[in-house]
N, C-alpha and C positions, 0 to 999 in steps of 0.2 A: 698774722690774722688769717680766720680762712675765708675762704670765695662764696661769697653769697649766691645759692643755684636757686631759682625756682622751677620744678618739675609738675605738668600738670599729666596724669595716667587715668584711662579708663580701659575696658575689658570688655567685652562683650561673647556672647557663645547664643550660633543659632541651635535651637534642638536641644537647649537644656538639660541635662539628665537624660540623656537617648544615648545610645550606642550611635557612634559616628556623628558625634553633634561635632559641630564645624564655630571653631573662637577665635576670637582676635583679638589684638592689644594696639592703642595710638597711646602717644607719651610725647611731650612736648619741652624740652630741657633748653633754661634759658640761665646765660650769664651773661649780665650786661647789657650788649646788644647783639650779643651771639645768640643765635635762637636754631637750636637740632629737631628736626622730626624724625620720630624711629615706629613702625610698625611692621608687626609679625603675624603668621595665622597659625591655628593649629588644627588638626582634627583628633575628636576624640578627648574632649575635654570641657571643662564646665567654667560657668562666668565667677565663680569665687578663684579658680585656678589663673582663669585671664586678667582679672582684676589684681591679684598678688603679684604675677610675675611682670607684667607691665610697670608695676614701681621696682620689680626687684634688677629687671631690663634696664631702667634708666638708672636705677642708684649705682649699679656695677658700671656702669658707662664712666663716671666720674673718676679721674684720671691719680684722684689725691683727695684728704679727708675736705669734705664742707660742710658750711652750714647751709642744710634745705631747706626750703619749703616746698611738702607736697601735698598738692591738692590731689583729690579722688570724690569720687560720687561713690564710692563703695563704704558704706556703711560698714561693714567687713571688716578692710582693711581697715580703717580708721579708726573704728573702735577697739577693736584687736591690740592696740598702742596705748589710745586714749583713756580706756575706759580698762585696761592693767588687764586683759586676757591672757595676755601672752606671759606677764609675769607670776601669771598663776595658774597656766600649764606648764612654765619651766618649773617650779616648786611642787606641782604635784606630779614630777617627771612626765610632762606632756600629754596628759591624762585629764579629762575636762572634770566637772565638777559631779559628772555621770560614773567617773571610771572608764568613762571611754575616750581610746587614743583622739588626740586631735585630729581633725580631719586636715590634708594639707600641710602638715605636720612638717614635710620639709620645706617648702616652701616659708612658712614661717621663722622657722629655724634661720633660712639663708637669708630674711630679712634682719631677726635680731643679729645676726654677722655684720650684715649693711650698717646696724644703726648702732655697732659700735664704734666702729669707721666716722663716721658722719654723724653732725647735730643735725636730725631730723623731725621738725614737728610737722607732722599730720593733720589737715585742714580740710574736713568737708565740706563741700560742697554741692549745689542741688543737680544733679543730672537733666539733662535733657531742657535747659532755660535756656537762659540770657549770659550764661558763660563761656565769654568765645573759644578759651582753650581748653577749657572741658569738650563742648561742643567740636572742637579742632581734633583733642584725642579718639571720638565716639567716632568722627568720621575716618580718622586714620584705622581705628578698630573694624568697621566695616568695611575700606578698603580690604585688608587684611583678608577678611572673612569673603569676601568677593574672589580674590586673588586665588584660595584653597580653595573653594566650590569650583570655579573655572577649572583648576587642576584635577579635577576627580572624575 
């Protein structure tokens, strides 16, 4: 039987769309009563990029196949699963419904990899509430993003 993980991930990016925008990723991976905090920062990149890799961060972390559950405030990423995007960019070879490439395209890609490995369902949640480990990730994603602006 496999290891029940629940992973909670958020993303964040100051400067949106700017050249030199400053992102970060918290992700909170729990099995049992074992509980990991992982954050990262980046510069030069956008909050759908921070939001995707921050699950794709904690899913590769996972040492052997499981069953997940992850939560996200990204709309994004969750619907991208839920709502069959992603199964209908791989069928129109990664080409949205415009003809044009997916944005994020690998990043996506290395998720559908992850969630052949792993039974993973996808669970939104509302950002910025009464969610302590959502709320846990947003603050590890700001550390993050404190951490790279200090370095620059």
């Amino acid at each position: 039987m496999k290891k029940e993980v629940i992973i909670y991930s958020d993303g964040g990016c100051r400067g949106n769309g700017k050249d030199a925008a400053v992102g970060g990723y918290g992700a909170v991976l729990i099995y049992g009563n074992i509980k990991k905090e992982i954050k990262k920062g980046f510069i030069n990149t956008t909050n759908n990029i921070m939001e995707l890799t921050a699950a794709i961060d904690a899913l590769s972390m996972l040492k052997e196949p499981c069953r997940v559950k992850l939560y996200s405030d990204s709309a994004y990423l969750v619907n991208g699963f839920k709502q069959g995007w992603v199964d209908k960019w791989q069928k129109n070879g990664w080409k949205t419904s415009n003809k044009e490439p997916v944005k994020n395209m690998e990043l996506w890609k290395r998720l559908v990899e992850l969630s052949k490995i792993h039974e993973i369902e996808f669970i939104k949640v509302k950002g910025h509430s009464d969610n302590e480990l959502n709320n846990r990730c947003d603050e590890l994603a700001n550390e993050a993003m404190d951490e790279v602006e200090r370095s620059l």
